[in-house]
N, C-alpha and C positions, 0 to 999 in steps of 0.2 A: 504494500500500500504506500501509496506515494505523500510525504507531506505534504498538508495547505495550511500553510503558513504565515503568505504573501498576500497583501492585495491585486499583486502581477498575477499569482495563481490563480486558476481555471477552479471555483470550487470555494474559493473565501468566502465566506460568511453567507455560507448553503449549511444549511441542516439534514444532511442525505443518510442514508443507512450506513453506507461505509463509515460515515462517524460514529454512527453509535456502537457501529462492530469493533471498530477502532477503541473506543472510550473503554466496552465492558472487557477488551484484554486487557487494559489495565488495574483492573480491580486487584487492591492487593500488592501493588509492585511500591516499594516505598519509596518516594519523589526527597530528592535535596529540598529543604527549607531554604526561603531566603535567609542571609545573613542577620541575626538578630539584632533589635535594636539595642538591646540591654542583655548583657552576657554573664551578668550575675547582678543578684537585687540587692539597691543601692537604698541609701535615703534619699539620694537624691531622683533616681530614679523612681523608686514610689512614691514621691512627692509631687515631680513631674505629670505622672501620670496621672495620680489622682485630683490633682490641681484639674486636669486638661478636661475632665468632666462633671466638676465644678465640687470635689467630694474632700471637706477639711478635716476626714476623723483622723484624728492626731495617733491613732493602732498603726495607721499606715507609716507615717514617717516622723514620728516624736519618740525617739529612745527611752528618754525618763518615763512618761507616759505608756508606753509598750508593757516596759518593764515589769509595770502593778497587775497588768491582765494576766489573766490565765495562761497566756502564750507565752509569755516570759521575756518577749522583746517585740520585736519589728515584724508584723505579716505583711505580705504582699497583697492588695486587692485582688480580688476573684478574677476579674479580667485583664492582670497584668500578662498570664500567660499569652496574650497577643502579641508581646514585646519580645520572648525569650525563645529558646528552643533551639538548640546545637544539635545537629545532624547527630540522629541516632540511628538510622538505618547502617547495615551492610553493604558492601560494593555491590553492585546489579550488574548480572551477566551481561554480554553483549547485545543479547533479544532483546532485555528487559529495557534494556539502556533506548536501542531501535523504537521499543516504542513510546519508549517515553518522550521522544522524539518530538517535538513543537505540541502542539494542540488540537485536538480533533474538532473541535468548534472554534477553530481559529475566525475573527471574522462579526461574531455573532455578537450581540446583546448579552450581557452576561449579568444578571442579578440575583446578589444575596437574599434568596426567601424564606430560611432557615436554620436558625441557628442552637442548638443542645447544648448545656455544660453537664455535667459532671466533674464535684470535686473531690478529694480523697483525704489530702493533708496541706496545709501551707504550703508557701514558700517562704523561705525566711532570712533576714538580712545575711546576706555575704555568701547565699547558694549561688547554685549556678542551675542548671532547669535542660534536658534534652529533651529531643521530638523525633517522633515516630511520627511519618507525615503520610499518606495512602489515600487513592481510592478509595472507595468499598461499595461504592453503588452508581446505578445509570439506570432511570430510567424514561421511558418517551410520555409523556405526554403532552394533550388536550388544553390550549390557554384561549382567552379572550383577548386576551391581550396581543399573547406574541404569533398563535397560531400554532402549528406545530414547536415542539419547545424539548429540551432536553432537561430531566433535572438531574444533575450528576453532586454524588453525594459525597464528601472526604471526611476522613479522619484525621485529628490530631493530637497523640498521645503523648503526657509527658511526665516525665519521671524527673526528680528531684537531684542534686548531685551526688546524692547516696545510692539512685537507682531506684527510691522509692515511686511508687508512682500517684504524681501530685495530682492529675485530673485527665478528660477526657473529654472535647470539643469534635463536635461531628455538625459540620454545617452544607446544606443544600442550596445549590445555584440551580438558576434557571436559565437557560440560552437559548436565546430566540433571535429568527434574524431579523434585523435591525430594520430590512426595507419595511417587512409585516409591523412589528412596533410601531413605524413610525405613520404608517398609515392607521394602524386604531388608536392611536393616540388622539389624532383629530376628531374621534367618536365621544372623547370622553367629557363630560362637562367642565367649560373654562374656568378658572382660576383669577380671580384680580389680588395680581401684583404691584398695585399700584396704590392701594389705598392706605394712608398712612395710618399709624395706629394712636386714641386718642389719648390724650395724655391722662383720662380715667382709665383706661385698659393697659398702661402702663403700670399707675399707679398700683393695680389688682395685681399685676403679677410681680411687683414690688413688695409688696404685702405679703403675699403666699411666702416671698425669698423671705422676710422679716424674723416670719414666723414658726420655719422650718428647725425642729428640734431633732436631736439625737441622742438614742438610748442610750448608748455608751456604756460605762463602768455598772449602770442602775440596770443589773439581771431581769431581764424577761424570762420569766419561769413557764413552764406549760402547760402547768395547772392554771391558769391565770388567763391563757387566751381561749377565745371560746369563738366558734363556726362564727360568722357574719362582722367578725373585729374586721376593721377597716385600716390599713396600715394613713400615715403621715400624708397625704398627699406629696409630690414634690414636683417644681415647675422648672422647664428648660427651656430658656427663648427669651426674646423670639429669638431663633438665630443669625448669627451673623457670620463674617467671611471670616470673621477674628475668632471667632469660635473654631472654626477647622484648623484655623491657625495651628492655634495653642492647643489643638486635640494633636494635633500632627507632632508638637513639640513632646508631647509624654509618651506617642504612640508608636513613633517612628514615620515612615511612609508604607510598610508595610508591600504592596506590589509593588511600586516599582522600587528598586534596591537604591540603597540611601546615596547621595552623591551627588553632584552640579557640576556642570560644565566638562570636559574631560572625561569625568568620571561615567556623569550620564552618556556620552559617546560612547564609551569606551560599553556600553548595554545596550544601545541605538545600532550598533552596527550587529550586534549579533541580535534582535529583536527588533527592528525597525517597526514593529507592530505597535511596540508600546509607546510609540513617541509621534503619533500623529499629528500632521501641520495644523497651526493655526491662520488664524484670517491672513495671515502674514508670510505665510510659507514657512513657520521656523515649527520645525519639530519638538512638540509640547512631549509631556506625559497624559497616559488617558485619562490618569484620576484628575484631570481640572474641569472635569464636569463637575467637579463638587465645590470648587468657587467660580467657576469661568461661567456663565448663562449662556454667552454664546455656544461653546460646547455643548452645553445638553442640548439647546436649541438644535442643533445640528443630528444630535440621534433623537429627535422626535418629542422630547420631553420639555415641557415650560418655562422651567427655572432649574437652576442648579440646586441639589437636593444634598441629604449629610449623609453619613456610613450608618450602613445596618449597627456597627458595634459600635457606635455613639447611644445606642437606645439600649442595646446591652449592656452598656455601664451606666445609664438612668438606672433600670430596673434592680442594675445592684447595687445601685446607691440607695434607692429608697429603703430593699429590702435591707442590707447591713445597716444603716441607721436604725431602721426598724427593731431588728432582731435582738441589738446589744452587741457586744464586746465577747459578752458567753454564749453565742450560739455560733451555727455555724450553717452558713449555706450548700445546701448538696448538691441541688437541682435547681437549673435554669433552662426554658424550654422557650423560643420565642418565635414568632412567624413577621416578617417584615411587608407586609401586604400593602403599603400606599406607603408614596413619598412624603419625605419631610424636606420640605422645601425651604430654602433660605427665607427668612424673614418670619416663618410656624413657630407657635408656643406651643412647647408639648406639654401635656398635666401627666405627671406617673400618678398609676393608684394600684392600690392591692384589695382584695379583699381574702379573708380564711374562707374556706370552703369546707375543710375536714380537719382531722388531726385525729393522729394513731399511735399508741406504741407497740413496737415491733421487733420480735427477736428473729432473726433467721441467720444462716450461713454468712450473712454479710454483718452482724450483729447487733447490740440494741440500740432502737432509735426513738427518740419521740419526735414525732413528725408535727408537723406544722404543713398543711395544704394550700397554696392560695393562687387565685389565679389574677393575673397583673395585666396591665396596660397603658400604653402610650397612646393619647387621645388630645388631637391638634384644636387650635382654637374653633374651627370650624364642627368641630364635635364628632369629625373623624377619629377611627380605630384604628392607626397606624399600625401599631404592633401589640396586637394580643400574646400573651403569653403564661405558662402555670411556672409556677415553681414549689419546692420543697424545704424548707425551713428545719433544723435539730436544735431544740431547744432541751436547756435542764430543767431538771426537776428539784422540788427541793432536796432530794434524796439522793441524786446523782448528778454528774458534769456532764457535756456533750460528749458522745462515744463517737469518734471518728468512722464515718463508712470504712469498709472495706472495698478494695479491688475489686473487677471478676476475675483477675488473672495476677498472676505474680510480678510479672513484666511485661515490656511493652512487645514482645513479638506475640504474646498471649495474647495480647488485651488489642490486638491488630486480628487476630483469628476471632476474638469473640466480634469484635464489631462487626467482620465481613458475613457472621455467620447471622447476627443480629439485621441486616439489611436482607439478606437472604430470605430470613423467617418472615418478616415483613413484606414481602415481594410476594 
């Protein structure tokens, strides 16, 4: 099978069966990570980051402070795993290498619709963090949107610098070609970008910042929360260009690989993909659809929109403010179903839905159930999402989950096997 790679090539940004034959021999074969942005957790790097989405619990990057918790120093936030991950795969045979070879949906529309955590243990000042990165699923379907559409699924497993392994990220894109996109986009109802916001509806979500508390050090116990608790509200917006900024400053760049001038060349000549011209003829990067408008304009979309994992680190900022200091977040389940576009105030909310305690092979938990969301000022559902809370009791401290596998070539077999059963 021949690569399409190229916009010169016969085949770019076609969504034809040969991809997707192409896509499901990949399942499993484990992909180099980008270069990490953070190569062991700093303060200043979890300050960084937690600063970049708008989160000042002092667990994260306050030593003295740290200290008094149950952790006994410096945790990393739940989503700093985006920043970390030193190649932990094995060398890949020659095939393996062949097919990893460019992209089977070179070309295409590509969006985060997706995204799952699982955590297992911290990370904690002065580790360092490895990544098992894979496949593990493809498959076709059915969009309004895109038309025919690929959802192709990865894993990212990572283990601690002990080999423990710290959590488990499996998130699903959707690719669709861009000509189809850009024609139902014109279906969907318009948007005014243009109407300023009053300085009553500033003030509102001024207020909401004001007012915003966290549990911190004061133990949420779980006897104590009860089905229909509503967590804190918290508000994000409206946003601005200064926002992706300073998210990019804690988070990296993440796809394309860190660098300017030279540097970006020296990736442009062997990906000329990811550096598409602007109005200007100069070879950008793709991610400036997320402050450029003319770029989104250009694949069909109205305004330039933020990152799926900007609403991933809302929802686990409400929920850890939420929780306290002594719980601990397991599960995070999110669907990224409408843009948030520059200039959108998002509201996070939670509500409990259940709560269990639970002994099994993975051990004991007292669960906490709730299901979450990100919901724009127009009263849009941006991103629905559940997640799973472990709180104490007054009888006992948080039991850390267990694994399903010992390490990370296990825990790459159970997820391949876990898309499998789902399919």
């Amino acid at each position: 099978m021949s690569d399409v790679t190229s916009p010169d090539q016969e085949g770019y940004g076609t969504l034809t069966d040969e991809a997707f034959e192409r896509s499901r021999r990949r399942i499993g074969i484990p992909e180099r990570p980008l270069t990490p942005h953070n190569h062991e957790v700093t303060v200043d790097g979890t300050r960084h980051f937690a600063y970049g989405y708008g989160d000042a619990n002092p667990l994260w990057f306050d030593p003295e402070y740290a200290a008094t918790t149950r952790w006994g120093g410096i945790i990393a936030p739940p989503n700093f795993l985006y920043t970390m991950g030193e190649n932990a795969a094995k060398p890949v045979t020659p095939e393996q290498k062949a097919l990893l070879k460019g992209d089977p949906f070179a070309g295409l529309g590509s969006y985060q619709a997706v995204m799952e955590f699982e955590w297992f243990r911290p990370l904690t000042a002065g580790d360092r963090c490895k990544v098992l990165r894979a496949q593990v699923g493809v498959q076709e379907k059915p969009s309004k949107f895109g038309g025919r559409t690929a959802h192709v699924t990865n894993a990212f497993l990572f283990a601690n610098g002990d080999g423990d392994i710290h959590a488990t990220q499996r998130g699903t894109w959707i690719n669709a070609e861009r000509h189809t996109s850009k024609a139902n986009a014109t279906k969907t109802d318009p948007i005014d970008f243009t109407t300023p916001y009053t300085d009553e509806q500033l003030a509102e979500i001024d207020a909401a910042y004001d007012t915003e508390t966290r549990r911190g050090a004061q133990t949420r116990y779980w006897e104590d929360v009860t089905v229909g608790d509503e967590i804190q509200p918290r508000v994000k917006g409206p946003l601005t260009v200064t926002d992706i900024v300073v998210w990019h400053l804690g988070w990296g760049m993440q796809l394309t690989p860190p660098g300017a001038f030279g540097i970006a060349r020296s990736i442009r000549r062997k990906v000329p993909g990811l550096y598409p011209p602007n109005t200007r003829n100069i070879p950008d990067t793709v991610q400036r659809l997320h402050w450029e408008p003319e770029r989104a304009k250009e694949l069909g979309l109205p305004m330039n929109y933020d990152y799926g994992a900007m609403r991933e680190t809302w929802l686990t900022h409400a929920l850890t403010d939420w929780m306290g200091d002594d719980g601990w977040l397991w599960k995070l389940s999110c669907q990224h179903r409408k843009f948030n576009y520059m200039g959108d105030t998002t509201w996070v909310t939670g509500t409990v839905v259940d709560k269990k305690q639970v002994t099994d092979e993975r051990g004991t938990r007292n669960e906490i159930h709730l299901e979450v969301a990100c919901t724009n000022q127009r009263g849009e559902v941006s991103t629905p999402g559940t997640a799973v809370v472990l709180l104490p009791t007054r009888e006992a401290a948080v039991e850390l989950p267990k694994p399903p596998a010992d390490d990370l070539d296990g825990l790459l077999a159970h997820e391949i096997e876990l898309l499998r059963t789902e399919d």
